[in-house]
C-alpha angles and dihedrals in degrees: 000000000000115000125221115228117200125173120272135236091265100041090055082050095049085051101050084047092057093048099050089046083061099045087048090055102035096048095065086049090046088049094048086048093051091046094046079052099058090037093056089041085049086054094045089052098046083044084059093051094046093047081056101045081056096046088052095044088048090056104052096035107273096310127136127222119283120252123271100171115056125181091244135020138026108355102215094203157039129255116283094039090148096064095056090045096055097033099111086066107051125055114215113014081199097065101050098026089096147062095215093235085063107040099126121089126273107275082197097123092158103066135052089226089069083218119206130205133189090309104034137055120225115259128024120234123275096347118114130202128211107324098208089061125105090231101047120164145237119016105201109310095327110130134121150130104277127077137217109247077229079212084082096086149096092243121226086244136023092286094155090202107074126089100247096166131049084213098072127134115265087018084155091073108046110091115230109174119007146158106300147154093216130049091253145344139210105214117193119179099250095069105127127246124274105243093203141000116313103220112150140040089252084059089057104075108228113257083011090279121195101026093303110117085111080066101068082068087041089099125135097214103125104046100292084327134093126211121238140157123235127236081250090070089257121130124212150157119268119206101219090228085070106053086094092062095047129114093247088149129002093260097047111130115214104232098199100231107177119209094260084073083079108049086170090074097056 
């Protein structure tokens, strides 16, 4: 008479184990590989808005967009500006407004800049704020999670130190559209020091108050680094320690801040 075998208590048990032992080593791996995805996918898109910086800048000599946001005065635009002025060169604004880890809507319901944060792009689509406010969103359908250096542009005066021409030495160096929480920032290298994590859109000051506009780069979303393309057309990782010693405007001074500035990122 044939016998039947089936598995015992304890062997149920061996094979679970084993399984478990291999989830536990395959799921860091699967995590590293998703977020070398998105990171690869972030670099893609900031490549497209460069490519287009340069295609704008090829067809009126060289010569960058005037400016429509001064630092004082009448603002002669809407957030995302950007994005309408270099529309003609880019195909689908869906497809490269976004760094793949902040792809959901702003949740910033207390402030008329819909501000984002690591999670969380600025804006939210097709929802206005206050209209009468300097930093009214959104214009049309334009939102996202990347920002204008708003040094990248032919200034409305003889500021010197604005980037007026894409073809600039060290343009390699001088960030264009990056990863943001606000549509754009004006960093100067006298913005003060961030004393813990920013995490979340009430960590960011509205209009960069109190020396803080570097802080809306100031994201950890690839791994204590940010993403941004370079007025060459280039794209890169930028250590957040370092984003005082980038070439945000032709006068900024680096101010050599090494990582252990920021004991939180440790």
């Amino acid at each position: 008479m044939c016998r039947r075998y089936a598995f015992t208590l304890i062997e149920l048990l061996v094979v679970i184990a084993i399984i478990a032992l291999l989830m536990a080593i395959l799921m860091p791996a699967l995590q590293r590989a998703k977020k070398q995805t998105k990171a690869v996918i972030c670099l893609h898109n900031l490549k497209q808005w460069g490519l287009a910086t340069l295609a704008y800048a090829a067809e009126w000599d060289d010569q960058l967009w005037c400016e429509s946001y001064p630092q004082a005065g009448a603002v002669r635009t809407t957030p995302g500006d950007w994005m309408a002025t270099l529309r003609p060169y880019y195909q689908d604004v869906d497809k490269i407004r976004c760094c793949p880890i902040a792809t959901r809507p702003s949740v910033d319901y207390e402030s008329t800049e819909m501000r984002g944060d690591i999670d969380h792009a600025w804006g939210r689509p097709d929802e206005p704020s206050d209209s009468s406010h300097r930093d009214f969103v959104t214009k049309e359908s334009y939102w996202g999670s990347y920002g204008l250096n708003r040094w990248v542009t032919d200034p409305l005066d003889n500021d010197e130190r604005y980037w007026k021409y894409a073809s600039t030495k060290n343009a390699g160096e001088v960030p264009v559209v990056l990863d943001c929480v606000h549509w754009h920032l004006r960093p100067k290298h006298d913005n003060k020091l961030p004393t813990k994590p920013l995490l979340i859109y009430r960590d960011f000051p509205e209009n960069g108050r109190g020396g803080t506009q570097i802080w809306r780069a100031f994201l950890d979303r690839h791994n204590r680094a940010i993403h941004s393309g370079f007025l060459d057309g280039s794209v890169g990782k930028i250590p957040l320690w370092t984003l005082w010693d980038v070439k945000w405007h032709r006068r900024f001074k680096k101010q050599g801040y090494t990582r252990a500035a920021f004991p939180f990122l440790q």
